[in-house]
C-alpha positions as a Markdown table, in Angstrom:
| # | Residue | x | y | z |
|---|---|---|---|---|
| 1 | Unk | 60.7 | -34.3 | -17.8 |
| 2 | Unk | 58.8 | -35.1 | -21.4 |
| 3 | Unk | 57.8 | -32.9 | -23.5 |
| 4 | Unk | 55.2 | -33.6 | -26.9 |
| 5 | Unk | 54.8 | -31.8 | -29.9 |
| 6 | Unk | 51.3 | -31.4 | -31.0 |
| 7 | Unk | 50.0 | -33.3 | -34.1 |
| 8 | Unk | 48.7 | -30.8 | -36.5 |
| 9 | Unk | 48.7 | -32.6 | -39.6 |
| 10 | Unk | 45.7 | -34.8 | -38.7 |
| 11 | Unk | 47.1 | -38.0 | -39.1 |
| 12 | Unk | 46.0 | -38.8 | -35.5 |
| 13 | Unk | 42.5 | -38.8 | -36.8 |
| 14 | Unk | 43.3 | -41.8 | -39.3 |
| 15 | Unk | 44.2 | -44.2 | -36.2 |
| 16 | Unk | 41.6 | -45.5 | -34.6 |
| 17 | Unk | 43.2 | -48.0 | -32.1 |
| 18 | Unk | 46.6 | -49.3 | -31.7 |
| 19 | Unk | 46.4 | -52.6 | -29.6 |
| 20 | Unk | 48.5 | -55.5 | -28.3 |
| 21 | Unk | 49.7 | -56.5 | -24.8 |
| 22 | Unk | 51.9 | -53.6 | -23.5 |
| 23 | Unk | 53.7 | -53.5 | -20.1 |
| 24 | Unk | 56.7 | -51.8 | -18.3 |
| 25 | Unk | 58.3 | -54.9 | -17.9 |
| 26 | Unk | 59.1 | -56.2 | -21.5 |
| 27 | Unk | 59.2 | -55.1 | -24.9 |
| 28 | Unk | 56.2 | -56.5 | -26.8 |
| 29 | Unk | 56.2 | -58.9 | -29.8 |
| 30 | Unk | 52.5 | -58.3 | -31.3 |
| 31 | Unk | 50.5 | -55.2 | -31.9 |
| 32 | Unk | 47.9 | -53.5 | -34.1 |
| 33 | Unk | 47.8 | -50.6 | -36.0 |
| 34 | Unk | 43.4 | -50.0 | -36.4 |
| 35 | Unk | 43.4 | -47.3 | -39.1 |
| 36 | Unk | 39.8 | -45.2 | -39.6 |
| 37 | Unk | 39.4 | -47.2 | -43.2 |
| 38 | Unk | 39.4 | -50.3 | -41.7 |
| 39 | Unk | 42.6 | -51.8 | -42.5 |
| 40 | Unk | 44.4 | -53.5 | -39.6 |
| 41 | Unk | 48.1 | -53.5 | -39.8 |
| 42 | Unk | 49.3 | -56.7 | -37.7 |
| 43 | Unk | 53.5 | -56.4 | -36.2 |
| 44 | Unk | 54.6 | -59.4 | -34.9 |
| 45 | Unk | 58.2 | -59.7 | -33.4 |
| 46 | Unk | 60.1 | -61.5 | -30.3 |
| 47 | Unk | 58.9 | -60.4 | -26.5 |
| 48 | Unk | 62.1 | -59.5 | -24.1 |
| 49 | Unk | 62.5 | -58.3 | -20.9 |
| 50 | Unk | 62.8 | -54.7 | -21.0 |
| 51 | Unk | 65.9 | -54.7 | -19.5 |
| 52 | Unk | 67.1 | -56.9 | -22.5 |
| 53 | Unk | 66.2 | -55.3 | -25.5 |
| 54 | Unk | 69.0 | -56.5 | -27.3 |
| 55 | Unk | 67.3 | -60.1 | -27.0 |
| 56 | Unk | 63.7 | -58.7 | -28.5 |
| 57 | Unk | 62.4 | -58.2 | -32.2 |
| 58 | Unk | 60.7 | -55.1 | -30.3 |
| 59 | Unk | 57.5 | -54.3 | -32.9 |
| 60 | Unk | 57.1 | -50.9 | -31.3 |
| 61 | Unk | 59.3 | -49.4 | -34.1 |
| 62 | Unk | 58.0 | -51.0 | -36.7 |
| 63 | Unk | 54.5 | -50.0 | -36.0 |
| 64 | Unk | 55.7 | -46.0 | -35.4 |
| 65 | Unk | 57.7 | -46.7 | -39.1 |
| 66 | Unk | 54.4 | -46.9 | -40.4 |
| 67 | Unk | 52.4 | -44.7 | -38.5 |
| 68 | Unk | 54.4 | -41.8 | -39.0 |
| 69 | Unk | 53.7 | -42.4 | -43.0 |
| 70 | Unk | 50.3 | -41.5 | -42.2 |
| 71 | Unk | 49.7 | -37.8 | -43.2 |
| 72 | Unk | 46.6 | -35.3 | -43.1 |
């Protein structure tokens, strides 16, 4: 079971896209953070198997590191 805690800051609203190639089956190695003003935030990093993290430079994290600077 998951649970989320709503966003009430309005951060959410300065993302416009976050895109790269995301699947169950490996941790990705590029992705984009689209912000509202335009600025594109590019992550790149080392794919892995996701049952080998260990082996990836996973970008995720570094992407949510700046994300979660964002504020309302």
């Amino acid at each position: 079971m998951s649970s989320a805690l709503p966003i009430t800051d309005g951060s959410e609203q300065q993302i416009t896209a976050i895109e790269g190639r995301f699947a169950k089956s490996y941790l990705p190695d590029h992705a984009q953070l689209i912000l509202a003003d335009g600025t594109v935030k590019t992550y790149h990093g080392k794919k892995a198997p996701s049952n080998a993290p260990e082996m990836a430079d996973n970008v995720l994290p570094k992407l949510v590191a700046d994300a979660s600077q964002l504020t309302g």
